[in-house]
Legacy VTK file of the C-alpha trace (Angstrom):
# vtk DataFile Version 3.0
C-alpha trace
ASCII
DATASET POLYDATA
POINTS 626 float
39.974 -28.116 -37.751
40.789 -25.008 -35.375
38.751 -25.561 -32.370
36.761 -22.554 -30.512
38.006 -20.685 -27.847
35.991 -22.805 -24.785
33.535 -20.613 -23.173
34.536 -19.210 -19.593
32.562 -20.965 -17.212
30.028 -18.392 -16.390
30.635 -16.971 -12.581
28.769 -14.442 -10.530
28.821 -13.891 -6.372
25.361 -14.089 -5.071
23.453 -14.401 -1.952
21.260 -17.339 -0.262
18.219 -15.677 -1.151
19.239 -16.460 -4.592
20.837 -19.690 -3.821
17.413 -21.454 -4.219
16.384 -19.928 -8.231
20.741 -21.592 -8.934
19.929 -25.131 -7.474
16.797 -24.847 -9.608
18.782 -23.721 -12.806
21.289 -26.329 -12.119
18.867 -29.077 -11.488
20.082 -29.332 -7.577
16.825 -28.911 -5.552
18.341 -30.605 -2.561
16.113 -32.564 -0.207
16.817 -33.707 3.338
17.554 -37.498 4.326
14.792 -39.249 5.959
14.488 -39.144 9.281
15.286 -41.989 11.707
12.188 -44.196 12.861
12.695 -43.776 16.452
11.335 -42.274 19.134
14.177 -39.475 19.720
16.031 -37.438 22.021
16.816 -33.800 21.654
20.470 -33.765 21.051
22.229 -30.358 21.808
24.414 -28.654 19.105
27.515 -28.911 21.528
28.442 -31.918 23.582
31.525 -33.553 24.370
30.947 -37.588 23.287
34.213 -39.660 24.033
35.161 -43.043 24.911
38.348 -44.482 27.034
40.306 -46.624 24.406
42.871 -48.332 27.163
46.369 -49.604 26.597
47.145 -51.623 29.567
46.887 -55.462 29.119
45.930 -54.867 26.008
42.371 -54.090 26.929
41.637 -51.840 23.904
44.413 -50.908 21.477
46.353 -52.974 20.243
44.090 -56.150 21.032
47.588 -58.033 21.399
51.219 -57.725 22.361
51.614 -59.829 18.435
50.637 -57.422 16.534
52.814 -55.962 13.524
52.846 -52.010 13.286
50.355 -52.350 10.479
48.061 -54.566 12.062
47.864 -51.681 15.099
47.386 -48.731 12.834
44.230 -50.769 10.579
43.161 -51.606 14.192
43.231 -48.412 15.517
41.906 -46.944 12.013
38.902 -49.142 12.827
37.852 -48.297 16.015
38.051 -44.837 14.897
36.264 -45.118 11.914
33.385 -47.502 14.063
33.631 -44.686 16.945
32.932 -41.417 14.851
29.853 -43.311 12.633
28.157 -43.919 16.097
28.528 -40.216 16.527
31.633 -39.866 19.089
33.785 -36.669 18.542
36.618 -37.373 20.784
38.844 -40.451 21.981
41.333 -40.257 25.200
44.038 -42.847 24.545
45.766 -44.514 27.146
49.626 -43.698 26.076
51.305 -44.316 29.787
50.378 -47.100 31.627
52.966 -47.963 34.143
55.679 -45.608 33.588
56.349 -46.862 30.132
55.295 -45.076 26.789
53.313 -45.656 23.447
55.682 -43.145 21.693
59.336 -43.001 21.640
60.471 -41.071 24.521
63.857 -40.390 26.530
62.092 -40.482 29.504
60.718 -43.726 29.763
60.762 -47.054 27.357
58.805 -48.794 25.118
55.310 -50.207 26.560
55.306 -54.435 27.074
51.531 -54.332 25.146
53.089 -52.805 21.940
55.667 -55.610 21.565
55.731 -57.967 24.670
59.063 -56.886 25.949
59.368 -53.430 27.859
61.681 -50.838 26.007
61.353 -53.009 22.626
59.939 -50.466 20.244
57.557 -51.920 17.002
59.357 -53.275 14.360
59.376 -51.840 11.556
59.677 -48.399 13.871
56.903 -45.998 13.917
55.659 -43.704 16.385
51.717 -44.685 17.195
50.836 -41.388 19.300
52.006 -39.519 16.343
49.746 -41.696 13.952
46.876 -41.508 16.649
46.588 -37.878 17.060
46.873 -37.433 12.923
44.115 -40.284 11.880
42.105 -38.233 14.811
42.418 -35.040 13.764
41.750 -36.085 9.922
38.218 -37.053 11.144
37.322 -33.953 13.249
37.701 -35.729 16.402
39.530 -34.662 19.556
42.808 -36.547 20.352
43.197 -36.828 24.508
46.204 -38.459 25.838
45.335 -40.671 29.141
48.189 -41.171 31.274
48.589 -42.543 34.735
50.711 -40.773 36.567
51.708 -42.886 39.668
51.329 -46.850 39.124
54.912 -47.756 38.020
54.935 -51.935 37.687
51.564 -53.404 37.466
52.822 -56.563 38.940
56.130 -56.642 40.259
56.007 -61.023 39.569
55.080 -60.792 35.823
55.664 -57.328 34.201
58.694 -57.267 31.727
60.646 -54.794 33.213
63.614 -52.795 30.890
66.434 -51.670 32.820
65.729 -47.997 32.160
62.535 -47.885 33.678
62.082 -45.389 36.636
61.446 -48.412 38.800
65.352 -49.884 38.114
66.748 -46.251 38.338
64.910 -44.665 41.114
64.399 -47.793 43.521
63.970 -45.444 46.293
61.167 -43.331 44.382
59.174 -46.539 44.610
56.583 -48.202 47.395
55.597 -51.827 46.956
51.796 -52.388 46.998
51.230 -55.834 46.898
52.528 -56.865 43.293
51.637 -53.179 42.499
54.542 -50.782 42.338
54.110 -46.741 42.861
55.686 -43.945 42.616
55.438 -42.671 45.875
53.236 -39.154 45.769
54.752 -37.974 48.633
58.490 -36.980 47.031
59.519 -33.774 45.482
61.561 -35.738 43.208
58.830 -37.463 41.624
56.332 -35.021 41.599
59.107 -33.113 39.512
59.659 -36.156 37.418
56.195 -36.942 36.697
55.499 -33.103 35.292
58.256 -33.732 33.172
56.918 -36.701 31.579
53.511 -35.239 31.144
55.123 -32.048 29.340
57.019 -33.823 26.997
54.104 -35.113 25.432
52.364 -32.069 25.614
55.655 -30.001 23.859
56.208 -32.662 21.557
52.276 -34.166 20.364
49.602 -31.697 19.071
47.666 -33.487 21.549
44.096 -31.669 22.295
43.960 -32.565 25.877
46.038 -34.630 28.761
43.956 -36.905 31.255
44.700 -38.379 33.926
42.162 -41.047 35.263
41.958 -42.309 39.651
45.417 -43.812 39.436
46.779 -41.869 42.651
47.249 -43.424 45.830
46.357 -47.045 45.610
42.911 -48.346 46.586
42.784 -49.881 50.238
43.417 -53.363 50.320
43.216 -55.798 53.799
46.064 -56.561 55.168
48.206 -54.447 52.689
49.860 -51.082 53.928
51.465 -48.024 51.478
54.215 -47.421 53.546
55.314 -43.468 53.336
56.075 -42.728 57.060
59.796 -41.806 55.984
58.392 -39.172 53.320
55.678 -37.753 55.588
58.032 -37.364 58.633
60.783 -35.531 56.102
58.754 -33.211 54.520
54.845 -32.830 56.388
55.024 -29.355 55.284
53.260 -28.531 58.306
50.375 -30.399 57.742
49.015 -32.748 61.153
47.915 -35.835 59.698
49.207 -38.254 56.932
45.646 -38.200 55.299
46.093 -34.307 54.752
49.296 -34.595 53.520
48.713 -37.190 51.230
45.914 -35.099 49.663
47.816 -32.495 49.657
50.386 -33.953 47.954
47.909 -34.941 44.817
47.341 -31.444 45.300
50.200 -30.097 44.622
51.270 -32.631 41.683
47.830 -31.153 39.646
48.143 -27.753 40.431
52.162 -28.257 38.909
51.095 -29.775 35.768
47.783 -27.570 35.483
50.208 -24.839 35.573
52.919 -25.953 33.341
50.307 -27.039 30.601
49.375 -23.305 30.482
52.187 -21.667 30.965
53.877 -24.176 27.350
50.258 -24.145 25.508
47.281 -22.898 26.892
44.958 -24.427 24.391
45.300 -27.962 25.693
43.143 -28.994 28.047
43.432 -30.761 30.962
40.727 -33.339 32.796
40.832 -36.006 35.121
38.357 -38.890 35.541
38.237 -39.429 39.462
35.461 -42.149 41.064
32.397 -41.199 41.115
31.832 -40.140 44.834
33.506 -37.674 45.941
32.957 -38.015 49.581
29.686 -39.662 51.319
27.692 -38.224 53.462
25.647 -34.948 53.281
27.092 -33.708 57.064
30.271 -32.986 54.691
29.258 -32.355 51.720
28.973 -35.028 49.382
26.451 -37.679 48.588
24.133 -39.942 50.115
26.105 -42.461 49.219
28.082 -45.376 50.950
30.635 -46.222 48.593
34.563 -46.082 47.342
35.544 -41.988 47.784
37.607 -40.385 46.288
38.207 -38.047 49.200
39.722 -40.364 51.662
40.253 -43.683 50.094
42.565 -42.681 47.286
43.300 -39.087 48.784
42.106 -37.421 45.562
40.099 -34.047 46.581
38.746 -34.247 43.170
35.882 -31.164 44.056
38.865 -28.863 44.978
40.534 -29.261 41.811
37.432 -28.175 40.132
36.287 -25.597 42.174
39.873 -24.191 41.947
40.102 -24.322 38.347
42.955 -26.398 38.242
41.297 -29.044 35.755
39.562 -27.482 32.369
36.954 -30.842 33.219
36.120 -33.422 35.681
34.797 -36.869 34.369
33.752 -38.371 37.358
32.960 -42.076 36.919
29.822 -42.807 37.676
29.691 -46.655 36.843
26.245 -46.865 39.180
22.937 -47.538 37.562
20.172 -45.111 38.136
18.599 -46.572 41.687
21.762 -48.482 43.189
21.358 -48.383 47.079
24.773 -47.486 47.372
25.826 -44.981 45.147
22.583 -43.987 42.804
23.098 -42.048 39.502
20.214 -40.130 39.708
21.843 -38.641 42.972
25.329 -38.581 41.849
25.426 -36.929 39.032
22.866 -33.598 39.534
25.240 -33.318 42.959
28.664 -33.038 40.211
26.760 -30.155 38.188
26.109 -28.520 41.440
30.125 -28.625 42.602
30.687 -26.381 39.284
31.023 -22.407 40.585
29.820 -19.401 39.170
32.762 -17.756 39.409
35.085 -20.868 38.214
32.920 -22.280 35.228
34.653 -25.241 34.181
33.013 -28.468 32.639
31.697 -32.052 34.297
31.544 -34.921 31.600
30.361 -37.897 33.106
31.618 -41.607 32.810
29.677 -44.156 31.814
30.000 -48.117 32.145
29.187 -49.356 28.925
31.520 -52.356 30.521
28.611 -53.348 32.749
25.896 -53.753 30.111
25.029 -57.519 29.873
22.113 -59.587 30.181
23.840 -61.021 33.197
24.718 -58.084 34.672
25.263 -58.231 38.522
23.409 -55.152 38.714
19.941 -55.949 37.444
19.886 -52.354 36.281
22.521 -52.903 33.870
20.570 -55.724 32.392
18.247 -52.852 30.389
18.867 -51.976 27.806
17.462 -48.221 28.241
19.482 -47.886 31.464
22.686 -45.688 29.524
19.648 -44.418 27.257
18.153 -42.976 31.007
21.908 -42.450 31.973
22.468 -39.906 29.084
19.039 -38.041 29.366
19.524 -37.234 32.759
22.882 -36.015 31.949
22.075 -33.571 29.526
19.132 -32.129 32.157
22.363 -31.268 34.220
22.793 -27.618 33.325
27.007 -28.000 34.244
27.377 -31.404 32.432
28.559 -30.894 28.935
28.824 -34.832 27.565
30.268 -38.054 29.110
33.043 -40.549 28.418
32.289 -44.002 27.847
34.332 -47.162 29.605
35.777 -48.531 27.550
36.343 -48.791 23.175
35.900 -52.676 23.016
32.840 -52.920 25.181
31.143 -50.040 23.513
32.060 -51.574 20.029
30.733 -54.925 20.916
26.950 -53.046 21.460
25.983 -54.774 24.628
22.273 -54.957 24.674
22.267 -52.212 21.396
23.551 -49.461 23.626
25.436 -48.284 20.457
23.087 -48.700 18.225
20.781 -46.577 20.223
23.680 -44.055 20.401
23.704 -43.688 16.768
20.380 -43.985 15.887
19.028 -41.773 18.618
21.105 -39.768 21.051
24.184 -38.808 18.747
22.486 -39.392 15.005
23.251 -35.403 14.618
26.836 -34.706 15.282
27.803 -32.257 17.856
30.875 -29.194 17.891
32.998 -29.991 21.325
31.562 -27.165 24.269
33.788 -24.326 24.321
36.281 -22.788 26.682
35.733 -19.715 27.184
38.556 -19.422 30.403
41.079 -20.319 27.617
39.943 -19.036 24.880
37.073 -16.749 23.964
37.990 -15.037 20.591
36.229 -17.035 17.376
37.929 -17.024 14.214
37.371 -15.259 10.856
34.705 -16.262 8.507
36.008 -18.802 5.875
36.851 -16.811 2.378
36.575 -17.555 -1.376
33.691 -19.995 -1.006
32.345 -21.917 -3.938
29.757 -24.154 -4.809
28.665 -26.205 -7.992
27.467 -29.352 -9.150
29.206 -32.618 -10.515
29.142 -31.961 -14.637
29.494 -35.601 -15.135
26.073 -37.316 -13.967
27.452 -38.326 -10.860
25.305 -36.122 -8.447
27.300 -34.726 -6.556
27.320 -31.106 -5.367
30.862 -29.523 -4.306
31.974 -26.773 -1.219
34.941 -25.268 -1.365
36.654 -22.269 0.716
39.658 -20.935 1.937
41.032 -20.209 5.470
39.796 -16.487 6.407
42.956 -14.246 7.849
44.452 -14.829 11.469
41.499 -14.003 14.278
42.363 -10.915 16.790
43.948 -13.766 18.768
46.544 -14.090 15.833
44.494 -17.948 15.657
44.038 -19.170 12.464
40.765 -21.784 11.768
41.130 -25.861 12.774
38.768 -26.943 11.721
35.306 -26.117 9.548
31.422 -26.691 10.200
29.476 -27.672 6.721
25.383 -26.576 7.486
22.528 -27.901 5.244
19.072 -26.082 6.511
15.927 -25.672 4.195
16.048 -22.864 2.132
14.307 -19.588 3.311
14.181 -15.681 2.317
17.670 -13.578 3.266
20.757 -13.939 4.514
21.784 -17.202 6.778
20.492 -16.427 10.908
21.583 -17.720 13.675
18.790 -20.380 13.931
20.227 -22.019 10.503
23.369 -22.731 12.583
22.161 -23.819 15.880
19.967 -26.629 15.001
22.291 -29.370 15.388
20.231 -31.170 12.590
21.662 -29.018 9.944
25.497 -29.790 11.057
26.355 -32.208 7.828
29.690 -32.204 8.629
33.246 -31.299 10.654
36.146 -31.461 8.836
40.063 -30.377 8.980
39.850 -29.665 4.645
38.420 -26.837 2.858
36.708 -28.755 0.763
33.056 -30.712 1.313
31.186 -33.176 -1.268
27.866 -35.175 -0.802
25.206 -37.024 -3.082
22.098 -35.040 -3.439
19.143 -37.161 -2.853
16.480 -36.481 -5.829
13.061 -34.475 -5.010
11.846 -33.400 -1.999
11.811 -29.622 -0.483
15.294 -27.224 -1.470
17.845 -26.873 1.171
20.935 -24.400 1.259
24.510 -24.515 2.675
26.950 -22.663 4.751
30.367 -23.151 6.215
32.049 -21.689 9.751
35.460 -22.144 10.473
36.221 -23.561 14.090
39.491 -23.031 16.049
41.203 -24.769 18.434
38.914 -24.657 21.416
36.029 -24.661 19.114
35.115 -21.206 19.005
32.884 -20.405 16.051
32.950 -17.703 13.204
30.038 -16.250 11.814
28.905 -18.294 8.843
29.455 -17.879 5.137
26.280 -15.816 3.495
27.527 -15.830 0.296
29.280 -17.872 -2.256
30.875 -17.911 -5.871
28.436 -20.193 -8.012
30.210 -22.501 -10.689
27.114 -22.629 -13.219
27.504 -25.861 -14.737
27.962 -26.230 -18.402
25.477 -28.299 -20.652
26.920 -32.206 -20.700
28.351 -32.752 -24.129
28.541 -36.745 -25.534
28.269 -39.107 -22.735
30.624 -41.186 -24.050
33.476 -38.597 -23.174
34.561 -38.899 -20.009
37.109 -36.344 -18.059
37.600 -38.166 -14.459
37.967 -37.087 -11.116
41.669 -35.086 -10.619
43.999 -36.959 -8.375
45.008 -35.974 -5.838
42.588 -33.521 -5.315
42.847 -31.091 -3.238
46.942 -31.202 -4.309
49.808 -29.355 -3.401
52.183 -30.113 -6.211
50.855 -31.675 -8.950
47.400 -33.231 -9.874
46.877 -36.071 -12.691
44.146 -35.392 -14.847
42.250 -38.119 -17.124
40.128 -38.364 -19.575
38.316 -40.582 -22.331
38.204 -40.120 -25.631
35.478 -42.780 -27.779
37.143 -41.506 -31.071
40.093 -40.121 -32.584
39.541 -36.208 -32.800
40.703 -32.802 -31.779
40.681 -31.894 -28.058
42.370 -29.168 -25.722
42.727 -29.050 -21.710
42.478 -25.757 -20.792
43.143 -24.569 -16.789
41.398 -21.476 -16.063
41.135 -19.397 -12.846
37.718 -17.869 -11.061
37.542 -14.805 -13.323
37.865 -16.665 -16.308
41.552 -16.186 -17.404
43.490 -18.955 -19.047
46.405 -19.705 -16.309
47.858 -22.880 -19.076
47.012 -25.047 -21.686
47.793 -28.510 -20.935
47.790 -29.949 -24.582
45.829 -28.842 -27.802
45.737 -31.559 -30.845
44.910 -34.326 -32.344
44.499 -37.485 -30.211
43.448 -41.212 -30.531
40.380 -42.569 -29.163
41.084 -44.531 -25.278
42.467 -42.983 -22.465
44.592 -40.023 -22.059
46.424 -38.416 -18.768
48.131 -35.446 -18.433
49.586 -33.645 -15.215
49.116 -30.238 -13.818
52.086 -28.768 -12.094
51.432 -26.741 -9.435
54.246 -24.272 -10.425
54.286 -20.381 -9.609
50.412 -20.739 -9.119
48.944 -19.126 -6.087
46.444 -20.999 -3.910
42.786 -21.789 -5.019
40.473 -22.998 -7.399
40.791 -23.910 -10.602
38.323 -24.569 -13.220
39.588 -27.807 -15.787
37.788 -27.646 -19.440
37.908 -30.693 -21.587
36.586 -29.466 -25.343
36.409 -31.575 -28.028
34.729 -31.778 -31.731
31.509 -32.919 -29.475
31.608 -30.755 -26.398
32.998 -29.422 -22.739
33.164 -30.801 -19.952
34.645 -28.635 -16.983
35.499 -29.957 -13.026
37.223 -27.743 -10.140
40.601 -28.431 -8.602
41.983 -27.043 -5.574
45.499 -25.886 -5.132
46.613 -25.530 -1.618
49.986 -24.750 -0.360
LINES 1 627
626 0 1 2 3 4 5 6 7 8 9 10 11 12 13 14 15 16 17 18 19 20 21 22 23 24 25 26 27 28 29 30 31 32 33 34 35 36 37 38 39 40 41 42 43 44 45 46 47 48 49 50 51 52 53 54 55 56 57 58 59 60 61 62 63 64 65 66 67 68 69 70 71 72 73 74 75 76 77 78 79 80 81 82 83 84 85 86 87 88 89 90 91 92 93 94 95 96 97 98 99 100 101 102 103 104 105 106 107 108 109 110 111 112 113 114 115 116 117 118 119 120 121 122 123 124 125 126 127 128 129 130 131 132 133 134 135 136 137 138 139 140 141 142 143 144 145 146 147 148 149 150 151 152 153 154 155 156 157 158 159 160 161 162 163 164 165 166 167 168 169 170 171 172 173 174 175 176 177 178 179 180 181 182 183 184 185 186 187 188 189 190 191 192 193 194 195 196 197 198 199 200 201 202 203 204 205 206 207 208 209 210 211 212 213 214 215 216 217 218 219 220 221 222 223 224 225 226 227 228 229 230 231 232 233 234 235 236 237 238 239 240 241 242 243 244 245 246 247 248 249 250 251 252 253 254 255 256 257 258 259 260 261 262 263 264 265 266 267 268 269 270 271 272 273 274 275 276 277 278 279 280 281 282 283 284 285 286 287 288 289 290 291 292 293 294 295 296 297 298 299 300 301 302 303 304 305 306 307 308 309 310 311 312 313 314 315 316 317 318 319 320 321 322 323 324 325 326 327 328 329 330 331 332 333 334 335 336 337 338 339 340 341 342 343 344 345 346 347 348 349 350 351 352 353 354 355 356 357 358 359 360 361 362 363 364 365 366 367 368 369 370 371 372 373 374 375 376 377 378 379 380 381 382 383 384 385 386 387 388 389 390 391 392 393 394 395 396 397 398 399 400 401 402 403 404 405 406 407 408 409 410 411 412 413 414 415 416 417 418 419 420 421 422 423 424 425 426 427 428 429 430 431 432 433 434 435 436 437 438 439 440 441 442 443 444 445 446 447 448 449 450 451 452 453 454 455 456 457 458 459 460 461 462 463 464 465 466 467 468 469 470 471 472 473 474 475 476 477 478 479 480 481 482 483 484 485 486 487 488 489 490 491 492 493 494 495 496 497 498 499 500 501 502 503 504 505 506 507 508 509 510 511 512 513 514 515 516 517 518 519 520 521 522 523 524 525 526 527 528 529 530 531 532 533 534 535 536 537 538 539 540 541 542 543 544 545 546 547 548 549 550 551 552 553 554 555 556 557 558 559 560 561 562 563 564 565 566 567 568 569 570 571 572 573 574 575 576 577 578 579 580 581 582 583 584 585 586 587 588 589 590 591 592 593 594 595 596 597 598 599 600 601 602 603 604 605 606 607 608 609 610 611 612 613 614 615 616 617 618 619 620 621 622 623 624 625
């Protein structure tokens, strides 16, 4: 028997305000998912959520110095995966520690906590910052890289040591501390050095941002003394006292690398995390506060770096509970969103001690659980604080108190674009082309998004990554209220491609898609889209299963099921309806069948499959991308 020519899948471009009468043809009237049974907090549709995953003494990442290679990428793969369900959207990974690395550098060796031996790579070799940044990116999620600039041995009677680290080459680049070793600030030499390390990873790693946290000069300890009279009396630069010079010094190291990061690739941002205060006292400026300062007790003029613009963000940490005598949230924090200029907008994220939560918390304050709940309200009220940073991954994880649960049940349960840089870049990209929507032919529920990258932006910037909306349906085109409710933000992802389950009955709901860039700039949204009408379901008991891989680049396998022997052709068809190839055409046994479709000479974009046999069609999309 000659079979029929299968029917073109029937294709038209419409607008929303006909999207609604399709999902009724189609049987997709979508309905939203319940909402939480909490008492909520407005959540804003931009906010920067991150949390400190730290690398020294194995405090985070890996959780041991025995760890194989795959063991640290499932682990890190975890956190990840645990970090973005409770709603995070960025992680800042400690990848230098003490002059050492987490990647393979010629700089500076191997980290002790990958292996347990300094300059001993893992075994079998990979390179984790490359694997951190990708497994990142892959989830929509920033990727910061947290290094400390000065602290060189973190104790001179047990760290392993290799014999190229700075400390064995440059001896006289190096002031004892105790058992700490640093690199002394003060030297030209390793202010030079230090910018150097720093830019390799930014050259080298698509890193999103580089952070530094309050590793500068050491923290005062009795009886111990940071001796740098030879450097001050070589080169005081003019400046009267040591305490001067010594800021200035961090001064000039930060204004360097704030520079060289811009002048290499000005999309990366740069942050540091200082303490908290700033400076005590009101007569100067700061806080009513009497506690560690940032100003003169690790010589880290942390304000002037933001009021300069020398940091894209300041993430001050404010490990204090709301009503501390010493140093009181409530103060600290609305005094940081004031130190933010009019004339040098730059953003405040503020640290928060998720380490201190515990029912035996010194702090009785930390011994609530609403206290981070408070912490993060007040935060947002800030109108120059734009998210916060939470100490540290394994503490957060662990949900001291449900402080994570009541993350991602209340404050974060809608997820959040990162706030945007305007001083770096102001120019959104293009709206996404060739979007398509249709329904899974197969029973399974599903209804399918796909789209392609719109052209280059006036910036010459093509799209990151893309926003997926679902709002309830309404009259006319998409408006800017569809987008801004972070409620109707589904999804962030670096495809072109977006599925979910449609939950049965309830009120219709529509889509739409905006491409991101770099900085998070948005395009205007998609207001219209190709429909894929889907074709009646033929015989149940044929089966043509998902493609795989799918999106692909060079080939895709496709499968299907056959309950008895019979005719049947797979047909590959493009959006207009034109046969691109016939993948086979005959007589075949019942069971399972497979053939491949080769990418070939095809251009990019989405293909229609069509399964027909004596019974029926059946039809799914692929997506070629190049």
């Amino acid at each position: 028997m000659r079979l029929p020519r299968p029917i073109c899948l029937p294709m038209k471009q419409i607008y929303f305000s006909q999207f609604r009468l399709f999902l009724a043809a189609a049987g997709l009237l979508l309905s939203s998912l319940p909402p939480v049974a909490l008492a909520q907090s407005p959540a804003p549709k931009r906010e920067f959520r991150a949390v400190w995953v730290a690398h020294v003494f194995n405090l985070d990442w890996p959780s041991n110095k025995t760890r194989t290679p795959a063991q640290q990428r499932a682990e890190f793969i975890g956190l990840l995966d645990r970090h973005r369900q409770n709603g995070l959207n960025a992680v800042v990974v400690q990848v230098r520690a003490s002059a050492d690395a987490i990647y393979p550098s010629t700089l500076e060796p191997w980290s002790e906590w990958l292996s347990g031996t300094q300059g001993v790579g893992p075994q079998p070799a990979y390179d984790p910052l490359a694997f951190m940044i990708e497994e990142t990116h892959r989830r929509g999620m920033e990727f910061h890289a947290w290094l400390n600039p000065y602290r060189a041995v973190t104790n001179a009677g047990t760290s392993s040591i290799a014999p190229n680290h700075v400390s064995r080459l440059h001896p006289d680049w190096v002031v004892p501390f105790g058992t700490l070793r640093v690199l002394n600030p003060g030297l030209p030499q390793v202010r030079a050095y230090l910018n150097r390390v720093v830019m390799d990873v930014v050259r080298r790693y698509d890193v999103d941002g580089i952070h530094f946290d309050d590793y500068f000069y050491p923290a005062p300890q009795t009886g111990v003394v940071f001796d740098d009279d030879a450097a001050f009396s070589a080169d005081p630069r003019g400046i009267a006292t040591k305490a001067d010079w010594r800021r200035d010094n961090i001064d000039l190291f930060v204004r360097a690398v704030s520079d060289s990061i811009r002048a290499a690739k000005p999309r990366v941002k740069f942050g540091i995390s200082p303490p908290g205060v700033w400076r005590n006292g009101t007569s100067v400026g700061g806080t009513a506060t009497t506690a560690f300062q940032s100003y003169s007790d690790i010589f880290a003029d942390s304000r002037k770096w933001l009021q300069q613009g020398w940091v894209d963000y300041l993430a001050p940490q404010v490990y204090f509970s709301i009503g501390q005598t010493a140093a009181n949230y409530s103060l600290i924090v609305p005094w940081w969103s004031q130190q933010v200029l009019p004339a040098m907008p730059r953003h405040v994220y503020v640290g928060l001690a998720a380490y201190k939560v515990s029912a035996t918390a010194a702090d009785v304050n930390f011994r609530s659980p609403s206290q981070i709940p408070a912490q993060v309200r007040l935060l947002r009220q800030q109108p120059n604080v734009q998210g916060s940073i939470h100490y540290k991954s394994t503490e957060l994880l662990a949900n001291p108190l449900g402080v994570a649960d009541s993350l991602r049940l209340n404050f974060y349960r809608h997820k959040a674009l990162l706030p945007t840089m305007p001083w770096k870049d102001a120019v959104p990209p293009t709206t996404p082309a060739q979007a398509s929507i249709w329904s899974d032919n197969q029973g399974t529920g599903f209804v399918h998004l796909n789209w392609q990258p719109g052209p280059p932006a006036a910036d010459g910037e093509l799209a990151r990554w893309y926003a997926v909306y679902r709002f309830p349906d309404h009259a006319g085109p998409v408006t800017a209220a569809d987008v801004a409710d972070p409620a109707h933000l589904v999804a962030i992802t670096d495809t072109t491609h977006y599925r979910e389950l449609l939950a049965a009955g309830g009120p219709a709901f529509r889509y739409t898609v905006t491409a991101l860039d770099r900085l998070h700039n948005e395009s205007p949204p998609v207001q219209s889209f190709i429909v894929l009408l889907p074709a009646k379901v033929a015989a149940a008991t044929t089966t043509l299963e998902p493609a795989y891989p799918n999106p692909f680049r060079e080939s895709t396998q496709l499968t299907y099921v056959l309950p008895a022997a019979g005719q049947a052709a797979v047909r590959v068809f493009d959006l207009t309806g034109r046969e691109v190839t016939s993948l086979t055409n005959g007589h075949e046994t019942a069971g399972r069948h497979a053939v491949t479709l080769p990418a070939g000479g095809l251009p990019a974009g989405l293909y229609i499959v069509v399964l027909t046999t004596e019974t029926g069609t059946w039809r799914q999309k692929v997506l070629l991308t190049h």
